[in-house]
N, C-alpha and C positions, 0 to 999 in steps of 0.2 A: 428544747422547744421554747420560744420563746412564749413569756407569759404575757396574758391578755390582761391589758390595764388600761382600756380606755374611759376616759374619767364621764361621771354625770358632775359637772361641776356648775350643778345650780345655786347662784349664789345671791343671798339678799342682803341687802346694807340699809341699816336706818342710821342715818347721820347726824349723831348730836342730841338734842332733843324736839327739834323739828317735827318730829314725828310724819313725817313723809318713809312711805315705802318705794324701795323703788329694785326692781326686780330684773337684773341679768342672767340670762340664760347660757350658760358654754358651750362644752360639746355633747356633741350627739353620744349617749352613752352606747354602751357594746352589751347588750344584749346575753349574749354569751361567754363575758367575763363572769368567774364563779369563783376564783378565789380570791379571799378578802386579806386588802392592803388595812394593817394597823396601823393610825398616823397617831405619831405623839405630838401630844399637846405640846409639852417643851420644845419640844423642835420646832413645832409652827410659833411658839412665843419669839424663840430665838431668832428667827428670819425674820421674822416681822421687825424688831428689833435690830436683825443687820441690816434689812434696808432703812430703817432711820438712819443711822449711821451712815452708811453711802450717801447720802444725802444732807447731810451735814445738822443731823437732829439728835437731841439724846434719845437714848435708850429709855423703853416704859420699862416700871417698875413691875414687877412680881407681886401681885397685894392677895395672899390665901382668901381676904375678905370677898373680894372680887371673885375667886374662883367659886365661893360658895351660890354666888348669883350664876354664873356661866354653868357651874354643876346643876343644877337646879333645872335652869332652861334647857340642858342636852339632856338631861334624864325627863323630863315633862315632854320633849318631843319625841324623843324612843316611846316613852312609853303610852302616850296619846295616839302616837304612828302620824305625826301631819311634820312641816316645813316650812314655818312662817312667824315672821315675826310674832305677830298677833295668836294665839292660842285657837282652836277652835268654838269656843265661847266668848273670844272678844275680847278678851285681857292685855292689855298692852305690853310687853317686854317689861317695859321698868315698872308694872306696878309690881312685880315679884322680886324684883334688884331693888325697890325703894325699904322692902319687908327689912334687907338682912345688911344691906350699903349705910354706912352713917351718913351723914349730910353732907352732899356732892354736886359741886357745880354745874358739870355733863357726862353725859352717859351716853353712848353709843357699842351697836352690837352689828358685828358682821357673821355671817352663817354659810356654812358651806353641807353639801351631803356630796360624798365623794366615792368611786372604787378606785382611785389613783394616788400620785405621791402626794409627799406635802409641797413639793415644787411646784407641780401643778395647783393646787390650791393658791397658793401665794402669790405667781404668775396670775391666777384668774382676778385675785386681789388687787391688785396693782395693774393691772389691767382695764378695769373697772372703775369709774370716776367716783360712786360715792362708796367704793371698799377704799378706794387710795384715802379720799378724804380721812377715813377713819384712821386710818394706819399711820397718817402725816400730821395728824391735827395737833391740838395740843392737850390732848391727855396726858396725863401720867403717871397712869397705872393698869394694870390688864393682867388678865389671867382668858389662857385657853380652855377649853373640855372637848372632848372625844368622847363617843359610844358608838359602839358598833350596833347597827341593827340589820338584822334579815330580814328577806323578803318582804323589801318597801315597797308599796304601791307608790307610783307619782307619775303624773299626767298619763291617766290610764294605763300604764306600765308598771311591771312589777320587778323589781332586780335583786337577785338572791343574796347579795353583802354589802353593805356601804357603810360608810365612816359617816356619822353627825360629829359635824364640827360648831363652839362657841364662843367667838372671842368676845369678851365684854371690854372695852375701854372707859376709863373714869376717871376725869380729873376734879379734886377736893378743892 
C-alpha cells in the first residue's frame, strides 16, 4: 500500500534583514496522512547547497554557531506549538540569533512544517521567490534543524505528525 505523504508545505521566508514577512502557502495537506516522515537536516543543508551549485554559486558553509540559533528557533516553536517567524509575544527571529551569532552582516531564515520529503520542501523553496532569494543570496553560512512535533493545530486543523524545519543563513 502505498503510503500517504501529502505535504502541509507552509512555508515563510524573511529575506535578509528587511524584516518583511511574507507568507506562501502549498499544498492542501492530507488529513489522513499518520505516519511521520523524518527529514534530516543535513540532507536539506546538502540540496540547498546542490542547487547553488547548479547554478553556478558556492556552496554555504556548515557554521555549528548558526545551528545553535536554528536549534533554538525549531525547539521554541515545538515547544510554544505556533509557526512564524515572530514568537507569539512579539520577538523577532534575530533577536535570539543576535543572543548566541557573533557580529554578522545578514541574517535570514526560511521555515517549513512538513509530512513529506525533503524534495518536497526544497522544491517549495525554490519555488517561492523570497525562500529562492535566501537560498541564492549571498550568505555564507547556514545550518538547518528539524523536530518532530505531534498533533499541531494550524489554520484550525489539527495533523497528527509534522517535521518543523530552520534554516538560518549568515553572512559575517
Amino acid at each position: 500500500m502505498k503510503r500517504l505523504m501529502i505535504a502541509l508545505a507552509i512555508i515563510i521566508a524573511l529575506v535578509g534583514l528587511d524584516y518583511s514577512v511574507r507568507l506562501n502557502a502549498g499544498t492542501t495537506p492530507d488529513k489522513s496522512a499518520t505516519e511521520h516522515v523524518t527529514l534530516n537536516a543535513q540532507e536539506l543543508e546538502n540540496m540547498v547547497n546542490a542547487y547553488r551549485q547548479s547554478v553556478g554559486l558556492l556552496p554555504l558553509e556548515h557554521d555549528e554557531r548558526v545551528c545553535v540559533s536554528s536549534d533554538l528557533k525549531v525547539g521554541d516553536m515545538v515547544q510554544k506549538r505556533y509557526f512564524a517567524h515572530d514568537t507569539p509575544n512579539g520577538e523577532k527571529f534575530w533577536s535570539a540569533s543576535e543572543k548566541v551569532l557573533p557580529k554578522y552582516r545578514k541574517l535570514g531564515e526560511n521555515l517549513a512544517v512538513t509530512n513529506t520529503t525533503s524534495q518536497d520542501v526544497i522544491d517549495g523553496w525554490i519555488n517561492s521567490t523570497p525562500h529562492l532569494k535566501n537560498i541564492v543570496d549571498d550568505f555564507t553560512h547556514t545550518c538547518v534543524s528539524t523536530k518532530a512535533i505531534k498533533d499541531f493545530d494550524y489554520g484550525g486543523e489539527t495533523y497528527s505528525s509534522m517535521t518543523m524545519i530552520v534554516q538560518h543563513f549568515i553572512a559575517y
